[in-house]
C-alpha positions as CSV (number, residue, x, y, z in Angstrom):
1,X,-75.9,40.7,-15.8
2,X,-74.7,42.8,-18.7
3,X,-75.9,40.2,-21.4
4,X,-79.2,40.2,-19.0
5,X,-79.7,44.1,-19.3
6,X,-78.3,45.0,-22.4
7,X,-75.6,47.0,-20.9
8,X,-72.1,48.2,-22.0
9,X,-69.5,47.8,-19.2
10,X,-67.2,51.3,-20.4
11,X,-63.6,51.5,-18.6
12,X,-62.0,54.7,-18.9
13,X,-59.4,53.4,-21.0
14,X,-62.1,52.1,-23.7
15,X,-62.2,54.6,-26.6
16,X,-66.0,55.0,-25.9
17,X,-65.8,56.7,-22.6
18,X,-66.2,59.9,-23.3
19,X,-63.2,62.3,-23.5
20,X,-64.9,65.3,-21.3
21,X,-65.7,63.1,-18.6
22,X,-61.8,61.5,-18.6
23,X,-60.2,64.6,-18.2
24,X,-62.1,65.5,-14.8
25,X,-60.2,65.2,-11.6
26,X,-61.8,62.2,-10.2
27,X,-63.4,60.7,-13.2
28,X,-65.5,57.1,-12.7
29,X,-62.9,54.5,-13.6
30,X,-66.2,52.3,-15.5
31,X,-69.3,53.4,-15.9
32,X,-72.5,51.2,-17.2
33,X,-74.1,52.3,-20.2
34,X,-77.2,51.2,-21.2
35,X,-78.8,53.0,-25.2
36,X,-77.3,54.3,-27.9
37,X,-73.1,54.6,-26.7
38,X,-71.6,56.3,-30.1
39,X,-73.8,59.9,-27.7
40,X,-71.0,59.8,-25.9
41,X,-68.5,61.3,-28.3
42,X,-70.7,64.0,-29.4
43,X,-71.3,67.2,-27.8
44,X,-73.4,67.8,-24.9
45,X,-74.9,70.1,-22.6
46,X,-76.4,69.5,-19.4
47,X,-80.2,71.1,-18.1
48,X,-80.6,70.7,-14.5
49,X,-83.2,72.3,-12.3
50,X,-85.4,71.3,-9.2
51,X,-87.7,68.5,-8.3
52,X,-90.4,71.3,-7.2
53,X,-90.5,73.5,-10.3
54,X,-93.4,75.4,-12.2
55,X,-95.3,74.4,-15.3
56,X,-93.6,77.3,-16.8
57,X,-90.1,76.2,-15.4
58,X,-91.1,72.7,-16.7
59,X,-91.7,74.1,-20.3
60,X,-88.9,76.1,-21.1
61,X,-86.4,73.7,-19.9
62,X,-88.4,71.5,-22.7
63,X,-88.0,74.3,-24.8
64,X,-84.6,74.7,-24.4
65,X,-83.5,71.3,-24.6
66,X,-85.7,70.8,-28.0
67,X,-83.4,74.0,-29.4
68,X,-80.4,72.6,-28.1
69,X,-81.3,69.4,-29.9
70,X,-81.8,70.7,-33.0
71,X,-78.8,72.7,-32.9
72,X,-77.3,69.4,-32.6
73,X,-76.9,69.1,-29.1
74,X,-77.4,66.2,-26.9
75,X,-78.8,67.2,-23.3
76,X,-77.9,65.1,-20.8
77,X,-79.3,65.6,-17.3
78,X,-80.4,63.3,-14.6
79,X,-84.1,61.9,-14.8
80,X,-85.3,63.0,-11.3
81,X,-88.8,64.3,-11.0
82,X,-89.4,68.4,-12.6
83,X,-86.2,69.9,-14.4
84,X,-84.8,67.0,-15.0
85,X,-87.8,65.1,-16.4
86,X,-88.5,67.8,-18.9
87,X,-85.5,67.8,-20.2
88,X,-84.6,64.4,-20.6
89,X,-88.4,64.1,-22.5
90,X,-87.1,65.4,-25.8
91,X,-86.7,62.1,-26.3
92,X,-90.5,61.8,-27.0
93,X,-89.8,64.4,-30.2
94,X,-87.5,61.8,-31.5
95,X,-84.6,63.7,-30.3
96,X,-81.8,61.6,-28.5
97,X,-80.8,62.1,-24.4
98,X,-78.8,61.2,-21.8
99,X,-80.0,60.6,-18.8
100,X,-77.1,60.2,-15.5
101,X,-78.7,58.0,-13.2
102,X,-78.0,57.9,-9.2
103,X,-78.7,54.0,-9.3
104,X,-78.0,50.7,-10.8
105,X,-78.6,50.7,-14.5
106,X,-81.2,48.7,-14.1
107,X,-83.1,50.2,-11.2
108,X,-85.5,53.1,-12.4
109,X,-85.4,55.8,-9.9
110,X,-88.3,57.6,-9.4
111,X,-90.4,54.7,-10.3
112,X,-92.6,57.5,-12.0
113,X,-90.2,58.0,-14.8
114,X,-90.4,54.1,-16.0
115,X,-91.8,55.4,-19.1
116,X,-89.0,57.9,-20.1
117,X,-86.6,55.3,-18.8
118,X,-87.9,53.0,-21.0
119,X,-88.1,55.4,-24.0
120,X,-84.3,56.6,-23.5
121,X,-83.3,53.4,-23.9
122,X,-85.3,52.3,-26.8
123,X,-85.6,54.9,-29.2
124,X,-81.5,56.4,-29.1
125,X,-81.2,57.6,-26.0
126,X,-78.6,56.4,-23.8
127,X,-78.8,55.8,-19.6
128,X,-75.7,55.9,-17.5
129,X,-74.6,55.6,-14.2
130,X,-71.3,54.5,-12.5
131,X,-73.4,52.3,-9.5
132,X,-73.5,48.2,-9.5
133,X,-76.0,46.8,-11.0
134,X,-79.1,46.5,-8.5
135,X,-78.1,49.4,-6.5
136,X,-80.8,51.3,-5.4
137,X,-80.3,55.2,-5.0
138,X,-78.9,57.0,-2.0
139,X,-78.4,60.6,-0.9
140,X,-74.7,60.5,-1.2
141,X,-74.9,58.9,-5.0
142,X,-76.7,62.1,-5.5
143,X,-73.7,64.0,-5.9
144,X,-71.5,61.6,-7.3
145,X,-74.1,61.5,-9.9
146,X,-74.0,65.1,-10.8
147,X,-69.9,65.3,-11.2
148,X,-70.8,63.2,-14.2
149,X,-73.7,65.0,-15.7
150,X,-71.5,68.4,-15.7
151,X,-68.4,66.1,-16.4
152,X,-69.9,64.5,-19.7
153,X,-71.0,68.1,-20.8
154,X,-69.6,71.4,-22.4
155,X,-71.7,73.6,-20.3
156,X,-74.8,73.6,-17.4
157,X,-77.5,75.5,-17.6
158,X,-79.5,75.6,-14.1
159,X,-83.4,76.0,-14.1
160,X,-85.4,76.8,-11.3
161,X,-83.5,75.7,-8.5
162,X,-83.1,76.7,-4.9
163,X,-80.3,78.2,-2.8
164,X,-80.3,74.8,-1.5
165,X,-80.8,72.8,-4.2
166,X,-78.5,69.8,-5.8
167,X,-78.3,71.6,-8.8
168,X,-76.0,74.0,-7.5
169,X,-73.7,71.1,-6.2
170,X,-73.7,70.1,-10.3
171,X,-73.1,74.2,-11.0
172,X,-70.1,73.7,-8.5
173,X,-68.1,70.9,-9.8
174,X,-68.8,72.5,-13.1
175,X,-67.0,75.4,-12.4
176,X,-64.6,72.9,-10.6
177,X,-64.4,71.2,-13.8
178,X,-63.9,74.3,-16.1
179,X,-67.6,74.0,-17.8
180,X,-69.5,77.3,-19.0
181,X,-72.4,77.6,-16.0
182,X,-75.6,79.3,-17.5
183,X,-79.0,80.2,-14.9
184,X,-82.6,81.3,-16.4
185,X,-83.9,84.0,-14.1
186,X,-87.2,83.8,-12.2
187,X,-89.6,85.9,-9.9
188,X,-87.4,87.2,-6.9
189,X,-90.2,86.5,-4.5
190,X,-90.0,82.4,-6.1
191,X,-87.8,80.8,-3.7
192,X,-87.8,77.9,-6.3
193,X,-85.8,80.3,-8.8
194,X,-83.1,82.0,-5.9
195,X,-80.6,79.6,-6.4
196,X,-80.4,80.1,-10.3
197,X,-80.5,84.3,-9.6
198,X,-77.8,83.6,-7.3
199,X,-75.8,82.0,-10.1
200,X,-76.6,85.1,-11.7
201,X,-75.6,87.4,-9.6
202,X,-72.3,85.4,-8.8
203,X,-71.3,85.5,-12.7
204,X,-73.4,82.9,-14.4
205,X,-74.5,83.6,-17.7
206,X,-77.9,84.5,-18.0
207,X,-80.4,82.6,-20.7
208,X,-83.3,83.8,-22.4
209,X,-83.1,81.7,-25.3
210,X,-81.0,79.0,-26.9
211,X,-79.2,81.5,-28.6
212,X,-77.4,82.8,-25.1
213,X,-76.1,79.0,-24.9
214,X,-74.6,78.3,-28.3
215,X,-73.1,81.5,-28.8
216,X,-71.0,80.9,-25.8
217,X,-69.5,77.7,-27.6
218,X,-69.8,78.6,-31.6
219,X,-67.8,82.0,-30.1
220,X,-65.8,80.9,-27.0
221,X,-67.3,84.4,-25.3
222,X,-65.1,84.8,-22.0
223,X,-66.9,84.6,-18.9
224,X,-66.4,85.9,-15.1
225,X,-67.3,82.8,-12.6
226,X,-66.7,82.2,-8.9
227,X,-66.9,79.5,-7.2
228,X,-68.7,79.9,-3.9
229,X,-69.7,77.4,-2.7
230,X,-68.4,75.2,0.1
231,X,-70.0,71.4,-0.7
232,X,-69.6,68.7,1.5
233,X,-70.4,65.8,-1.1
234,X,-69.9,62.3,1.5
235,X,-70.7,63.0,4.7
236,X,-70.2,60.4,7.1
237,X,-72.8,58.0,7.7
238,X,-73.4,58.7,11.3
239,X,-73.3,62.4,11.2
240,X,-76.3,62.3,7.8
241,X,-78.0,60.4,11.0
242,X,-77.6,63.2,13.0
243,X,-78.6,65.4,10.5
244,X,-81.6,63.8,9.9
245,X,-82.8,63.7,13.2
246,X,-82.3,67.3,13.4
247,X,-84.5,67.4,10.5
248,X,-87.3,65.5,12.2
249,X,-87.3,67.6,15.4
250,X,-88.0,70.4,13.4
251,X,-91.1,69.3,11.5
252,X,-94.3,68.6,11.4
253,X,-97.7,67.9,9.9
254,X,-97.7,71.6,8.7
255,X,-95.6,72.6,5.4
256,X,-92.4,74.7,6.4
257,X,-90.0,76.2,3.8
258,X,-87.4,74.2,3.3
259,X,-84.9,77.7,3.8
260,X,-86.3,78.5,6.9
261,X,-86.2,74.7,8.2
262,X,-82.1,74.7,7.4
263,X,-81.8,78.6,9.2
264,X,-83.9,77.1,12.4
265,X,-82.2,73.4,12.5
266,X,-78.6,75.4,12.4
267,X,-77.0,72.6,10.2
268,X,-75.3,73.7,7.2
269,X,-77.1,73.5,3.5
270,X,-75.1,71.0,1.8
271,X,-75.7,68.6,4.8
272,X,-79.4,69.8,5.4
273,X,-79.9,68.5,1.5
274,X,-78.4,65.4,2.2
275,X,-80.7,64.1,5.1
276,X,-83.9,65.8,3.2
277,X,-82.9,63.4,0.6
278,X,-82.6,60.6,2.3
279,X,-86.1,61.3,4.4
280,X,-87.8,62.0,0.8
281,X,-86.5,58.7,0.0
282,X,-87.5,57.2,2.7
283,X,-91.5,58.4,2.6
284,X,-90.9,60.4,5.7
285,X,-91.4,63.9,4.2
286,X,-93.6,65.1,1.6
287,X,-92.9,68.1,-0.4
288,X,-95.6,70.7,-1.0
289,X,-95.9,73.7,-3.6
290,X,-93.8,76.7,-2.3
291,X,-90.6,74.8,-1.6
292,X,-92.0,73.5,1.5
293,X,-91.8,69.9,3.3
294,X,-94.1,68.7,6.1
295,X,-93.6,65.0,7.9
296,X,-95.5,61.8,6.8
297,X,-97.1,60.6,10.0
298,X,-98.0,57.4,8.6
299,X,-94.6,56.5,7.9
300,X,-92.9,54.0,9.7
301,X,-90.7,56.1,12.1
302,X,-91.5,57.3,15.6
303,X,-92.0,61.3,15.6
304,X,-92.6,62.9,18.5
305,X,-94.0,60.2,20.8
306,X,-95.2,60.6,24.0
């Protein structure tokens, strides 16, 4: 399969795997690398942010990922719709990326991003993941997933996320893992943005410009973070069921806030992320603008019948 794909098979013990990464508590023991490998030993940063953000949210995290490149950077961050997306798509300037899948190397996930996939790999990017080949994504490799994109990196900087969002899972185990945490601001109203001004508030470092970011590294500038968060990364399989259904009871046709839904279904956030995951996934919710979800009634599963 590796001759078939292209793919580098990387123990930890090779002298490719990257050092960063090695030194974290529960580090992959292989990981599948699919690009440009000599990325790996440079040093990188990580841009994060959620699936539902703004054009504006969108462009800066381009922005600051073009800086960061030309600082001589490499972003890394993990090819999911938004954030991710526009951060990962300085490879389109000719600027390399990496890009931590939550799949087999050789399953593009969402199906959307084929094109950047495509355009890592090809033009000095590099994708990795530390999944089988052919495995498709699920909501638990979602977390497992983001250990290694604030493993592989000197520091994270979080984008318009949520209080509930999976980037502050990655803004956890980067504390966890010793990494500088950085948050851009947003509108307080913006519940897209309240995750990152809670990193804020908590002792992240606040980013207006590239500038904020590199000085923290070309100075080694102390910094005052927490960790407080309580993340429950593998839940077991039958209690994300229950979850889920939870979920489903709760919805309907008409958009709800996805804060509100978790305050009214009683479940706590991490877990509440996990089965809206796997629903997404699924095509059993939709999201809308506004951080809000509704349920797909022409999905396959019974809601509601009478």
């Amino acid at each position: 399969m590796t001759e078939k794909t292209g793919a580098k098979i990387i123990p930890a013990c090779d002298p490719d795997y990257p050092g960063l990464l090695r030194n974290i508590l529960d580090c992959p023991p292989v990981i599948a690398a699919l690009g440009d490998t000599s990325l790996l030993n440079q040093e990188m940063i990580a841009i994060i942010g959620g699936r539902n953000s703004s054009i504006n949210g969108r462009k800066f995290a381009n922005k600051l990922a073009l800086d960061l490149s030309e600082a001589g950077f490499i972003t890394v961050s993990g090819l999911a719709k938004g954030i991710d997306t526009a951060a990962n798509s300085v490879i389109y300037k000719n600027y390399p990326t990496i890009a931590v899948v939550a799949s087999g190397i050789d399953v593009v996930y969402p199906r959307e991003n084929i094109d950047l996939y495509e355009q890592i790999v090809k033009n000095g990017g590099l994708v990795i993941t530390e999944l089988p080949f052919a495995t498709k994504p699920k909501p638990q490799y979602f977390p497992q997933r983001n250990r290694i994109i604030s493993g592989l990196s000197l520091g994270v900087v979080v984008v318009e996320a949520s209080r509930h969002s999976g980037s502050l899972i990655t803004a956890n185990f980067a504390l966890n893992q010793g990494r500088e945490v950085f948050a851009v601001s947003g509108f307080p109203l913006d519940l897209r943005c309240s995750g990152s001004n809670y990193l804020i508030k908590n002792g992240a470092k606040l980013v207006e410009s590239v500038d904020d970011i590199i000085e923290s590294f070309r100075f080694n500038l102390p910094q005052s973070q927490r960790n407080l968060f309580n993340i429950v990364a593998h839940p077991e399989q039958e209690e994300l069921q229950q979850a889920k259904s939870i979920i489903v009871n709760h919805i309907n046709s008409v958009p709800i806030n996805v804060d509100e839904l978790i305050l009214e279904s009683g479940l706590s956030p991490d877990m509440a992320l996990m089965a809206l995951l796997e629903l997404e996934m699924e095509n059993k919710i939709e999201r809308s603008p506004g951080n809000k979800i509704s349920f797909v009634f022409n999905s396959c599963t019974a809601h509601g019948s009478n």
